[in-house]
C-alpha positions as CSV (number, residue, x, y, z in Angstrom):
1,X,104.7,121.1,79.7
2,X,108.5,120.3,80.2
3,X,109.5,116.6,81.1
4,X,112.4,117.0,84.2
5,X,114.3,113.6,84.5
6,X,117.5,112.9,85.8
7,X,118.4,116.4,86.4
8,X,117.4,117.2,83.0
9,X,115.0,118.8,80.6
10,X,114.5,115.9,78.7
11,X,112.6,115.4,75.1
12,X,109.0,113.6,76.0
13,X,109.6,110.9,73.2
14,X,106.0,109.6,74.7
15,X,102.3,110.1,73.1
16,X,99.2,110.0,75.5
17,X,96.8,108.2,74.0
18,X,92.8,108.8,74.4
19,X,90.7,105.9,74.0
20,X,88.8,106.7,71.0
21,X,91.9,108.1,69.0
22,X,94.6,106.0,66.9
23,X,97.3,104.7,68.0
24,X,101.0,105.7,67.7
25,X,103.5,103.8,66.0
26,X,106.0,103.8,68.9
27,X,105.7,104.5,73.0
28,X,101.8,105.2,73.4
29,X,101.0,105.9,77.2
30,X,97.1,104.5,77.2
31,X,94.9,104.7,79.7
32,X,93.4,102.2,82.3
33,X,90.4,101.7,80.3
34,X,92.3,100.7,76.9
35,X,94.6,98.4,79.2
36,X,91.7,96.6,79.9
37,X,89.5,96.3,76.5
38,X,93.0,96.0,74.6
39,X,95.7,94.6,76.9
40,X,97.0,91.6,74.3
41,X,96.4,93.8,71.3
42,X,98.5,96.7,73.0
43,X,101.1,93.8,73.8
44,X,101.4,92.9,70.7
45,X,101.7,95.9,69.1
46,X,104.2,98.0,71.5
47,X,107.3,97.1,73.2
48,X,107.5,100.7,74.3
49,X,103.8,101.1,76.3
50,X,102.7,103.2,79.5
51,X,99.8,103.8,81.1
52,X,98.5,106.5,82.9
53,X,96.6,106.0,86.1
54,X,94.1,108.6,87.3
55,X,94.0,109.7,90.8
56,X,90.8,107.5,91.7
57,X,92.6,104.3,89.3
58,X,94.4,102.5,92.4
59,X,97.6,100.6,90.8
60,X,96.4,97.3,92.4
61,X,94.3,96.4,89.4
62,X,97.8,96.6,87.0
63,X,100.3,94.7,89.9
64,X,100.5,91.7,87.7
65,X,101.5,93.9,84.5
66,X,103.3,96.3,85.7
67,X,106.7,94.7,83.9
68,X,104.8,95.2,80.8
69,X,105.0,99.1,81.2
70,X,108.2,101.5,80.5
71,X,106.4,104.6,81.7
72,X,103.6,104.7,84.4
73,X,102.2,108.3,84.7
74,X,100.3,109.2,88.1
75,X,97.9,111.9,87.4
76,X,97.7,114.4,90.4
77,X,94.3,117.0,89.1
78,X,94.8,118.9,91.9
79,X,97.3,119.6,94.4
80,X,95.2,118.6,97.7
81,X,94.8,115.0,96.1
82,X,97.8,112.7,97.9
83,X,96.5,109.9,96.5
84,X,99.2,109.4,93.7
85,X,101.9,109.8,96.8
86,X,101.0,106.5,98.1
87,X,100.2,104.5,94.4
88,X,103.8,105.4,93.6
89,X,105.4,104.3,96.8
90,X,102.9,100.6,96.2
91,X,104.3,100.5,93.0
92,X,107.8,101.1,93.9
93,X,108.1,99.3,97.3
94,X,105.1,96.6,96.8
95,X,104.7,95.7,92.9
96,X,108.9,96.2,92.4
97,X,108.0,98.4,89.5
98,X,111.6,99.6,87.8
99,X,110.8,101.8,84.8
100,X,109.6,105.6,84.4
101,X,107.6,106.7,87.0
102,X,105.7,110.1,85.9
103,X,104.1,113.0,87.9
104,X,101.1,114.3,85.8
105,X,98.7,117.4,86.4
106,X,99.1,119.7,89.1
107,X,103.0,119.4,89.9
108,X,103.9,122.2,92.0
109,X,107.3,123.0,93.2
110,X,106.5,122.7,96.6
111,X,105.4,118.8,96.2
112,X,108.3,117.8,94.2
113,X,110.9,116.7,96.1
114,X,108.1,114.6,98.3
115,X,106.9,113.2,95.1
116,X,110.5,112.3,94.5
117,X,110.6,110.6,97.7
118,X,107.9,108.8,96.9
119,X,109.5,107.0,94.1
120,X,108.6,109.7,91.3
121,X,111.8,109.6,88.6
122,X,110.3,112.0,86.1
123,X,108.1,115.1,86.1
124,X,105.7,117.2,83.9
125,X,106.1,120.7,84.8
126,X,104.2,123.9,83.8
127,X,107.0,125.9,82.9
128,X,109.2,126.0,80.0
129,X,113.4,124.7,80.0
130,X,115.6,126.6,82.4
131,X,112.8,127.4,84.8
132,X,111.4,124.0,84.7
133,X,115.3,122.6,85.9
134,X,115.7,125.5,87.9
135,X,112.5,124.3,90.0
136,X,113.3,121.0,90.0
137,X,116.9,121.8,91.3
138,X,115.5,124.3,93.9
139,X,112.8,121.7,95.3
140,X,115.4,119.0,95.6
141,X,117.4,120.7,97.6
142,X,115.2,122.3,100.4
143,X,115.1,119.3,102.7
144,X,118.4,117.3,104.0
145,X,117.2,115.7,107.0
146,X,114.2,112.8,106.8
147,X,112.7,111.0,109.7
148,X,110.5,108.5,107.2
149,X,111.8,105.6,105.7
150,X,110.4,105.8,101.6
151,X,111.8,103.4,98.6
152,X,114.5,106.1,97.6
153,X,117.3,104.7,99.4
154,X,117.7,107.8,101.7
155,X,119.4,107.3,105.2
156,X,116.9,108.3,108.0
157,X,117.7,110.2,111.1
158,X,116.7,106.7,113.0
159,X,119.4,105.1,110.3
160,X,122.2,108.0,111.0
161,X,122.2,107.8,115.2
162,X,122.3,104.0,114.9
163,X,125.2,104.2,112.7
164,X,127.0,106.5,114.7
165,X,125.9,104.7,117.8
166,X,127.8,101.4,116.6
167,X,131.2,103.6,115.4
168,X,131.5,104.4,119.0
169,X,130.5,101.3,120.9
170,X,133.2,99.7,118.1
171,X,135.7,102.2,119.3
């Protein structure tokens, strides 16, 4: 897998973390169920931590810790489950979560740039360096024009007509 953030091929610096095996000395990414059994013993430990939510894991059960996580990883197992479109936009838009937020499993070019939309920042792809930027580069530029509103700041075609409607009624 190649980690794409920021227009990069980045080094994943990150360890996932099962719950039976040992933990890391540094940036562990642990799953809901550790969270639970070992939230104050993770705390104390880590002040680099993730968590990685499966697709059936809704992110309402972390909204009070989400400031405790650098990296939140959204596992999508196959490409006709959505449901990790709409945790990352409740996580983004709803819980104000800030840090990393990771695309996990079944990324396919053709759902990255909505993932992006959707408040994804950084994504595991199945295909090694170049082709792994080149495919991130590619996706983000097939679509200019947006008629939804999402949490990435993007001017809508609503946003763009009202703008240009006030520039002439201020002429």
């Amino acid at each position: 897998m190649t980690l794409v953030k920021n227009n990069l091929v980045i080094e994943d610096k990150w360890t996932f973390v099962g719950d039976e095996e040992d933990l890391p000395k540094t940036n562990a990414i642990v799953t809901l169920k550790r969270w639970q059994e070992d939230r104050e013993a993770l705390l104390a430990r880590f002040d680099n931590l993730g968590i990685v939510l499966r697709s059936d894991e809704n992110p309402q059960v972390i909204a009070e810790d989400v400031s405790f996580f650098q990296v939140i990883a959204l596992d999508f197992p196959v490409y006709t489950d959505g449901r990790a479109y709409s945790y990352a936009r409740l996580l983004r838009e709803r819980f104000g979560y800030k840090g990393e937020l990771r695309a996990i499993g079944n990324v396919l070019r053709d759902q990255i740039f909505l993932m992006h939309r959707c408040g994804f920042d950084a994504f595991e792809i199945n295909q090694g360096g170049n082709k792994a930027l080149k495919i991130w580069l590619d996706a983000q530029k097939e679509v200019t024009t947006f008629y939804q509103p999402t949490g990435d700041g993007r001017n809508t075609v609503l946003s763009l007509r009202e703008r240009r409607r006030l520039a002439k009624s201020a002429s």
